[in-house]
C-alpha positions as CSV (number, residue, x, y, z in Angstrom):
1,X,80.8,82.2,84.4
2,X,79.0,84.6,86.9
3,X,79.6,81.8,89.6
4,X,82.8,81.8,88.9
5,X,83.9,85.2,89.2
6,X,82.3,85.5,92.2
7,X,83.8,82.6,93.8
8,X,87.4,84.4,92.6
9,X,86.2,87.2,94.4
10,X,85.1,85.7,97.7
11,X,88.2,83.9,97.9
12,X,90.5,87.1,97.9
13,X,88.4,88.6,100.5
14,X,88.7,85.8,102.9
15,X,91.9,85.7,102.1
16,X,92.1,89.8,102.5
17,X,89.7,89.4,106.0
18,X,92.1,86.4,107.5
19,X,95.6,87.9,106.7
20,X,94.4,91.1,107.0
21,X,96.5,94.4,105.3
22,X,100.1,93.3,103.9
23,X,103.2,95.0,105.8
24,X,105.7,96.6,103.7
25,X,107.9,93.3,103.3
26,X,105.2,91.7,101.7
27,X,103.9,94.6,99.4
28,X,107.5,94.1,98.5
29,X,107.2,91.0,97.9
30,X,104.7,91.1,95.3
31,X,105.9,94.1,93.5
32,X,109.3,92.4,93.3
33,X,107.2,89.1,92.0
34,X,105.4,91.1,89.5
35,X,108.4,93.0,88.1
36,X,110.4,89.5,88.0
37,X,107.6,87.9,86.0
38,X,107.4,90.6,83.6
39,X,110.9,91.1,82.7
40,X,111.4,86.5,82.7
41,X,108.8,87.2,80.0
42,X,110.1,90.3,78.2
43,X,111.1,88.4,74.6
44,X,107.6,86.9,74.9
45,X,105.6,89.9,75.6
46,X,107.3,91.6,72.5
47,X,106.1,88.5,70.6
48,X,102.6,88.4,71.8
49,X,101.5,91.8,71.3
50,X,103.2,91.9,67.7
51,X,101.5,88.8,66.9
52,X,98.0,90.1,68.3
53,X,98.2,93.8,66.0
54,X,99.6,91.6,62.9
55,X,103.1,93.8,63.3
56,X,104.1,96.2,66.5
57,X,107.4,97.5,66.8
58,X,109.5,95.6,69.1
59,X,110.7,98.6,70.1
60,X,107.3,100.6,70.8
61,X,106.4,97.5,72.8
62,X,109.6,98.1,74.9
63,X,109.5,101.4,75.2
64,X,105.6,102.3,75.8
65,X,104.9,99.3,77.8
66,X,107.3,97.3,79.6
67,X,109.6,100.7,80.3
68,X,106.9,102.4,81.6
69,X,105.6,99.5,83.7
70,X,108.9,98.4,85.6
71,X,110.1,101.9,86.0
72,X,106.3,102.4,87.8
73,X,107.5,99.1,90.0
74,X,111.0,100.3,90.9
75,X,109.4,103.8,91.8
76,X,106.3,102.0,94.0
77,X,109.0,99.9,95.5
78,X,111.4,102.8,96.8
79,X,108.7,104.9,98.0
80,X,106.4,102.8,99.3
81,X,108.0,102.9,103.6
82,X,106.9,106.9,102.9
83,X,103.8,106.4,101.3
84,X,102.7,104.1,104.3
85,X,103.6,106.2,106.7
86,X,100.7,107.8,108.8
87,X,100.6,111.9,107.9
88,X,100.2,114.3,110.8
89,X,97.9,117.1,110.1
90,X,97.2,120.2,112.5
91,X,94.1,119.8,114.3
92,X,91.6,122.5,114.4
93,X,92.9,125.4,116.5
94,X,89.7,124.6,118.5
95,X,90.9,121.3,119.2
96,X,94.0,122.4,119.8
97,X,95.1,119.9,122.7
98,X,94.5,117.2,120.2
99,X,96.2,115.2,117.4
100,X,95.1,114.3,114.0
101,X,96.1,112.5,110.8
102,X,95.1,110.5,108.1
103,X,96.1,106.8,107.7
104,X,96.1,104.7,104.3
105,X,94.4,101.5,104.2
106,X,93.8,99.2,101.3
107,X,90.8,98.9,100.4
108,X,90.0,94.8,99.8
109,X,89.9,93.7,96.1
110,X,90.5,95.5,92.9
111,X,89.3,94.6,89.6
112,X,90.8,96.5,86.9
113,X,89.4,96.1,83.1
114,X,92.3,96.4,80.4
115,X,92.5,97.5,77.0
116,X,93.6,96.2,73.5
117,X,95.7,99.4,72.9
118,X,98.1,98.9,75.4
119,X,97.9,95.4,76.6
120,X,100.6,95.4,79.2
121,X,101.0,98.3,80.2
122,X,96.7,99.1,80.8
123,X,96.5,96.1,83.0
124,X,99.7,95.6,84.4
125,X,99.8,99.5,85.9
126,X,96.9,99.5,87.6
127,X,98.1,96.2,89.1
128,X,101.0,97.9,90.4
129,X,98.9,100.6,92.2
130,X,96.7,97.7,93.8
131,X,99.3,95.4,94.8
132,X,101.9,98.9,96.4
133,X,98.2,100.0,98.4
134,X,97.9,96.2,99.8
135,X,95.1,95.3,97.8
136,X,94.6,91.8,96.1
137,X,93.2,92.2,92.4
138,X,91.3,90.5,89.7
139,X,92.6,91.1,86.2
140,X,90.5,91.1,82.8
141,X,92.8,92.0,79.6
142,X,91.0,92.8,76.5
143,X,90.0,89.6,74.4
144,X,91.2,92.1,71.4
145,X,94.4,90.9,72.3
146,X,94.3,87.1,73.2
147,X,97.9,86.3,73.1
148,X,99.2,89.3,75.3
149,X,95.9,88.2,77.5
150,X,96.8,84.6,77.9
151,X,100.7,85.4,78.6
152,X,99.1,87.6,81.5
153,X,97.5,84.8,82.4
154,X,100.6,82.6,83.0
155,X,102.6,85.1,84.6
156,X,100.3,85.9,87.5
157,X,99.7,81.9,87.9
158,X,103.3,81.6,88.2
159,X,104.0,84.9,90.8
160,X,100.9,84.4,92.5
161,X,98.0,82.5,94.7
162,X,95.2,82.7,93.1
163,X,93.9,84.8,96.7
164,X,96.4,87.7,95.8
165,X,95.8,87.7,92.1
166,X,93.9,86.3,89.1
167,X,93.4,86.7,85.7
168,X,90.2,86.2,84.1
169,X,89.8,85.8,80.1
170,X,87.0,86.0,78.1
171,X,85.0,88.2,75.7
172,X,82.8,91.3,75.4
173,X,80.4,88.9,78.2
174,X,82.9,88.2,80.6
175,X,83.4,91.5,80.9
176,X,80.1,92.7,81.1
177,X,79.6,89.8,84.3
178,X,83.5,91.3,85.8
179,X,82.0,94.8,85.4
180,X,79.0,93.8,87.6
181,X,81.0,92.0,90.8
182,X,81.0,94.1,94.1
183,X,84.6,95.0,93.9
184,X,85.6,97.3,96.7
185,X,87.2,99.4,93.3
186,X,87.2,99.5,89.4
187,X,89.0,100.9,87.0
188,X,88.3,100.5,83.1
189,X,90.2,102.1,80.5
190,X,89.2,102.0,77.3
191,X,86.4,103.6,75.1
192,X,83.3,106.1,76.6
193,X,80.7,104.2,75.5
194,X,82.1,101.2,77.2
195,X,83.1,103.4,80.0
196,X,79.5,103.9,80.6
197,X,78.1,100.7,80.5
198,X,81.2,99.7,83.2
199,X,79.6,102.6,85.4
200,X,76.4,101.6,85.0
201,X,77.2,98.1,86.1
202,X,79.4,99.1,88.9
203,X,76.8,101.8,90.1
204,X,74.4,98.6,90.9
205,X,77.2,97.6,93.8
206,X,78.2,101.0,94.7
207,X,81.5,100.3,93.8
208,X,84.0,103.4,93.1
209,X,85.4,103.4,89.8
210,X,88.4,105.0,87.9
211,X,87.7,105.3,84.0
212,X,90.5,106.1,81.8
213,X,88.7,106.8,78.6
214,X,89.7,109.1,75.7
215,X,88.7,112.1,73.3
216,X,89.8,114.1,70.9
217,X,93.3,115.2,72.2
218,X,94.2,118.7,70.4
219,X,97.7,119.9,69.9
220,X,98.0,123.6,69.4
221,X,101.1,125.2,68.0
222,X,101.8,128.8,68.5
223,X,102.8,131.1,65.4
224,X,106.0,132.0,67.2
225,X,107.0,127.8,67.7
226,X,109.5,126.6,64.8
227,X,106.9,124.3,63.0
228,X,109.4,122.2,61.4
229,X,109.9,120.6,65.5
230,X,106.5,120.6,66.2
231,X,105.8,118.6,63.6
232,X,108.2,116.0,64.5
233,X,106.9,115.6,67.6
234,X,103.2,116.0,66.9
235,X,103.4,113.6,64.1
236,X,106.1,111.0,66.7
237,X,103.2,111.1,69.4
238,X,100.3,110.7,66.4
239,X,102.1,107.5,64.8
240,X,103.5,105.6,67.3
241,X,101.3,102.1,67.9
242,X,99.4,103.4,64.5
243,X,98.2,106.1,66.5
244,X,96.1,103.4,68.5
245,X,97.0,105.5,71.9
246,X,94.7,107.0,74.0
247,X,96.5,110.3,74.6
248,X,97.5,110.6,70.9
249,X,97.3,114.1,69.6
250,X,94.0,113.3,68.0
251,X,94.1,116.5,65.6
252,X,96.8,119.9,65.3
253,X,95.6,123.0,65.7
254,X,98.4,125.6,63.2
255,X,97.9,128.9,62.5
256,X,96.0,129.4,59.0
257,X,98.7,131.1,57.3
258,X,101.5,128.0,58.7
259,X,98.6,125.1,57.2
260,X,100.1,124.4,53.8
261,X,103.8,124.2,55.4
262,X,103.0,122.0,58.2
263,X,101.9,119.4,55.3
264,X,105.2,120.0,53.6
265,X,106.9,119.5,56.9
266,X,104.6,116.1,57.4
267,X,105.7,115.4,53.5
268,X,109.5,115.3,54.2
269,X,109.0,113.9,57.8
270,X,106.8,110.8,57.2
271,X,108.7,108.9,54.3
272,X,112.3,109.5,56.2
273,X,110.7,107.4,59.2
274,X,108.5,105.0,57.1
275,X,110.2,104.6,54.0
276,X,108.0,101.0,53.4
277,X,105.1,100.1,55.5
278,X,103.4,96.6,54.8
279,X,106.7,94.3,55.6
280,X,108.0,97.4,58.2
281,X,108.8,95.8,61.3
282,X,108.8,99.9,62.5
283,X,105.1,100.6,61.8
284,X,101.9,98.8,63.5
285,X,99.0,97.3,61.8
286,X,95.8,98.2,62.6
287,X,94.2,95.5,65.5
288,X,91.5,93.9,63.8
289,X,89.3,94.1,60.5
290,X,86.3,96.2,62.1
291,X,89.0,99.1,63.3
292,X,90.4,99.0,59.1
293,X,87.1,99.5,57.5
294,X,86.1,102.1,60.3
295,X,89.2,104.2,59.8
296,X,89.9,103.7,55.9
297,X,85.9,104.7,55.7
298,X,87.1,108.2,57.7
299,X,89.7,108.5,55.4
300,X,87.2,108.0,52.4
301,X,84.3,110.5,53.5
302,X,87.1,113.2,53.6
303,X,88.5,112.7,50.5
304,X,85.4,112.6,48.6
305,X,83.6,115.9,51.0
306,X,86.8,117.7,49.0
307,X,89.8,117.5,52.2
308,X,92.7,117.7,51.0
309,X,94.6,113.9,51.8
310,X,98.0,113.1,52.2
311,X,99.4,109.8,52.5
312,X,102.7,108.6,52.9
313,X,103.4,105.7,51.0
314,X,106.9,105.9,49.8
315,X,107.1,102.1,47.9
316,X,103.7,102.3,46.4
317,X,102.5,99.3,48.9
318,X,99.4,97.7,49.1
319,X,98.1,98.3,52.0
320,X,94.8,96.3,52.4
321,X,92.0,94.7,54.7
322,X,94.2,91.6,54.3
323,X,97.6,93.1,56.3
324,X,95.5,95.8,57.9
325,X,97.7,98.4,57.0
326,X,96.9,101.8,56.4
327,X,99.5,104.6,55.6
328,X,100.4,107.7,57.5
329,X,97.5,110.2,56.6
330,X,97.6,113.6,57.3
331,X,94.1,115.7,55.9
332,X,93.3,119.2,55.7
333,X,90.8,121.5,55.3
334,X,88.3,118.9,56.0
335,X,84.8,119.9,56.7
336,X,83.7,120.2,60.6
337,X,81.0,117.6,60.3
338,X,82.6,114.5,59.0
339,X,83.4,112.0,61.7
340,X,87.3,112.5,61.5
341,X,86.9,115.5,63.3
342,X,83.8,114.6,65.4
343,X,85.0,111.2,66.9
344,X,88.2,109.9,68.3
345,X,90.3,108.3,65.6
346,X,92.3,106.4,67.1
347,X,94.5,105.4,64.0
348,X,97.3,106.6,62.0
349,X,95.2,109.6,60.8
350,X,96.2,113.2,61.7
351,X,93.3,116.4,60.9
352,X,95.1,119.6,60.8
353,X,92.8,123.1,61.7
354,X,93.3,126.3,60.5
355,X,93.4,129.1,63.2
356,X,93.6,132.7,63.1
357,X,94.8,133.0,66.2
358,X,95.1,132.0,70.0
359,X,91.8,133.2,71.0
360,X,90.1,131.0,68.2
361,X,92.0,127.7,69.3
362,X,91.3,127.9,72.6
363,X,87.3,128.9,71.7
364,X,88.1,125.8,69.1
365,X,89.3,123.1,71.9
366,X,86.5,124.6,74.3
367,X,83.7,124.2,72.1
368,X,84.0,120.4,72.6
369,X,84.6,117.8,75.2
370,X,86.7,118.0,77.3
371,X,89.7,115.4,76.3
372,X,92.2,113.6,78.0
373,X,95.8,115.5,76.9
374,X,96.3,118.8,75.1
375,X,99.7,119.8,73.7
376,X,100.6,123.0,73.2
377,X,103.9,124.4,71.5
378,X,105.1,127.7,73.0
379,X,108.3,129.6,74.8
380,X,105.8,132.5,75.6
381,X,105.8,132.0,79.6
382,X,102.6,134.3,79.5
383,X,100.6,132.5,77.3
384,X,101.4,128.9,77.8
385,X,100.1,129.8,81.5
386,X,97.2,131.3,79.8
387,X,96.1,128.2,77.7
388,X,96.9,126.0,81.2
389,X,94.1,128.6,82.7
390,X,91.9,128.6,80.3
391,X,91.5,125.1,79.2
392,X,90.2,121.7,81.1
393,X,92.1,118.5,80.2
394,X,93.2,115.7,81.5
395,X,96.7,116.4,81.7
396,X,99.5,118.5,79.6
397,X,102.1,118.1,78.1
398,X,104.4,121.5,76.5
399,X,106.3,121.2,73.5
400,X,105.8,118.0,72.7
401,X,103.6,115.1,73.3
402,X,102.2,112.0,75.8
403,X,105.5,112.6,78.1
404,X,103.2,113.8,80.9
405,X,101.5,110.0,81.2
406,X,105.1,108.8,82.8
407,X,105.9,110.9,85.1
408,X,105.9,109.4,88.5
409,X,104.9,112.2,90.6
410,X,101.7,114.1,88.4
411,X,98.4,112.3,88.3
412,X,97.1,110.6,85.0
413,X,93.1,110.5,84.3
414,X,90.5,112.5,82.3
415,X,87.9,114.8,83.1
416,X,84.5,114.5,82.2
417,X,83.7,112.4,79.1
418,X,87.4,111.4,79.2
419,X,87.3,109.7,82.5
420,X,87.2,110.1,86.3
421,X,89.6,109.4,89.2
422,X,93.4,109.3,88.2
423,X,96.2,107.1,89.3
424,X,100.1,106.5,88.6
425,X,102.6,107.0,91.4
426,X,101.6,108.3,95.0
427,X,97.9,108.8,93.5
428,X,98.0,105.2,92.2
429,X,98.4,104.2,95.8
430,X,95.8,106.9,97.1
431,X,93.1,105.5,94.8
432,X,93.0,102.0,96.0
433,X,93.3,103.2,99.6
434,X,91.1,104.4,102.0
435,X,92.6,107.6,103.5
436,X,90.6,107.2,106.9
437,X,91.1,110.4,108.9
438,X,91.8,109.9,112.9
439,X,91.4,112.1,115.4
440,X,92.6,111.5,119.2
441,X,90.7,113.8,121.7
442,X,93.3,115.7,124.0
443,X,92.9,116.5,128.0
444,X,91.7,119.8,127.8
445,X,88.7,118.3,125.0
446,X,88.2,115.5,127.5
447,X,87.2,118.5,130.3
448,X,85.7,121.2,128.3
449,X,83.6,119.0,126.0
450,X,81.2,117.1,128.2
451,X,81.5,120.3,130.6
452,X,80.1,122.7,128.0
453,X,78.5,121.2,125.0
454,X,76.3,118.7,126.1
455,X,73.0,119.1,127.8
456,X,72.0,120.5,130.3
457,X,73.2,123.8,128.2
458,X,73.3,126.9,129.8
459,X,74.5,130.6,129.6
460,X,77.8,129.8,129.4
461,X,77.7,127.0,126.8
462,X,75.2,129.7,124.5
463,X,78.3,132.3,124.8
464,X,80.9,129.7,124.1
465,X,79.0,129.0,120.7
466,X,78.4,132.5,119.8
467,X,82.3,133.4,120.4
468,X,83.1,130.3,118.5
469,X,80.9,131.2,114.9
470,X,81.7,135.0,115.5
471,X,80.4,138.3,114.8
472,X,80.5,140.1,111.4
């Protein structure tokens, strides 16, 4: 298999070295190739992924990952004759005679490491990025979901030579051998400790990486915020896909005195949007077996450590290991040690923390990683620049949730234990190139240069140094 790769690998840079960067017809091209492929395949897509989580949401599928993934196209597409356009920058008032600016070349191959999540849109994005920044790239989808993984598969053999792109499917070793190829960049999303092991691998080839990973996303709503919206939109953000998303809000931060009505709120909410949940075709199943018993386990050590659970289960399902279905859960008052509030969920589970007030959430959300989103639900201009200021997250969104992750024009990435590098839009297309900086000497460098700073030095060249670092 580790031949293989590599010989995937080698081709697309020969191919890469002999055609050398694409113009902007044939970035074009692609894009237009990729966005063709995915919307031919749109009905199947919507099949594959529900088929893979045992029940999506047509509708989620749609709307968090084919939306978000043509719209990324369409923008690439219209923007790209800008974004390939050399940028003039002023030259050092020293070298004031001559020119300088910064061009944007791609960068060779890119592999880029999807995850079960977000099947499209976690492999498919990146892609864009890549393909806009005149890169080839080698794909590996998560084997978590093998029917979204293989329909990946056929689209890019349809749209594509092998040389610009290729898929590669396989399990938790395939991925460790894709990992480990001398890409000239990767990016991983998906879970730290995986993160880490992708780093480590990568680190071997010096390859530059970009990990989108996770955390513990908080949302924080202010005293003054009507909690009755908050809570709809905490709890839209926490439930769709299961809350299986990566910038979920991963546990609400109320005020103490606002606790017990924010579960009444959750109480009327939750059964108006769910009212059954095993044959819903509105509300996702949890991926796989392992993922169930991890999160009904988190569920379990709360309620018996004394949390107060609620869960939403209008019709009195069952909801089993068999259909991997676990209800709406929102817990309180749980203690700080059990893993619901320690780890990343990653489910349809929602902690809600007592504060007293703004000073104790933000000592709250800085006494612990730093995540990947924070919500926070305020008018108060004052403070919701104070909470920007004095927190360090991967990106915000203010009242309301995730809405930051598609917009074109603001990076998306983590910080710290939640990743490294971002992309999406014009940063998309700045990760996989290399901005190589140019300078072009001018005719009065040409004369002095030489002349002055070059040895023989002499009197003159000693005071033309001292005048150019300065006095106090």
């Amino acid at each position: 298999m580790a031949s293989d790769l590599r010989s995937l690998l080698d081709a697309q840079r020969a191919a890469f070295r002999a055609e050398g960067a694409p113009d902007l017809r044939e970035r074009r091209r692609r894009l237009d190739a990729l966005l063709e492929g995915i919307l031919d395949h749109e009905a199947d897509f919507v099949r594959c992924v529900s088929a893979d989580f045992g029940n999506r949401a047509a509708q989620e599928t749609r709307l968090l990952e084919i939306f978000p993934t043509v719209d990324e196209i369409r923008h690439a597409r219209g923007h790209l004759k800008g974004w390939m356009k050399p940028r003039r920058v002023p030259a050092n008032w020293q070298f004031a005679t001559g020119r300088a600016r910064v061009l944007y070349q791609p960068l060779g191959v890119v592999g880029v490491i999807g995850a079960w999540n977000y099947p499209i849109l976690l492999v498919l994005s990146p892609l864009v990025n890549a393909l806009a920044a005149g890169n080839r790239a080698l794909l590996k989808p998560s084997e978590l979901a093998p029917q979204t993984a293989e329909l990946i598969a056929k689209l890019i053999t349809e749209r594509f030579r092998p040389e610009e792109v290729a898929v590669v499917n396989g399990g938790a070793d395939v991925s460790a051998a894709f990992a480990a190829l001398p890409f000239d960049h990767l990016i991983f999303t998906g879970s730290t400790r995986v993160g880490r092991l992708v780093m480590r691998a990568a680190s071997e080839n010096l390859t530059p990486v970009t990990l989108e990973l996770g955390g513990k996303s908080p949302a924080i709503v202010h005293a003054d915020y009507p909690l009755e919206r908050a809570a709809e939109r905490i709890l839209t953000g926490k439930f769709w896909n299961a809350g299986q998303t990566c910038v979920a809000p991963d546990y609400a931060l109320v005020p103490e005195d606002k606790l017990d009505a924010f579960l009444a709120a959750a109480a009327r909410i939750l059964p108006q949007r769910y009212p059954r949940l095993v044959d819903n075709p509105d509300y996702t199943h949890i991926v796989n077996g392992r993922f169930y018993e991890r999160l009904t386990g988190m569920i379990e050590a709360a309620r018996a450590a004394g949390a107060r659970v609620l869960q939403s289960n209008p019709a009195n399902e069952d909801c089993n290991a068999g259909n991997r279905v676990i209800p709406p859960t929102v817990i309180a008052h749980a203690r700080e040690d059990l893993a619901i509030l320690q780890e990343e969920i990653f489910g349809p589970i929602l902690p809600v923390v007592g504060y007293r007030g703004l000073d104790d959430a933000l000592r709250y959300v800085n006494d612990r990683p730093r995540p990947l989103a924070l919500y926070y639900f305020d008018h108060d201009g004052a403070r919701i620049e104070r909470v920007l200021r004095e927190t360090t997250t991967g990106g915000v969104t203010i009242n309301d949730c995730i809405f930051h992750l598609p917009q074109h024009n603001l990076p998306f990435g983590g910080v710290g234990p939640s990743g490294m590098g971002a992309y999406h839009g014009f940063d998309g297309f700045a990760a996989f190139s290399k901005k190589k900086g140019v300078f072009i000497q001018g005719f009065g460098g040409q004369f002095l240069f030489p002349r002055f700073f070059s040895p023989p030095y002499g009197r003159i060249s000693d005071r033309l140094i001292r005048w150019l670092i300065g006095s106090r």
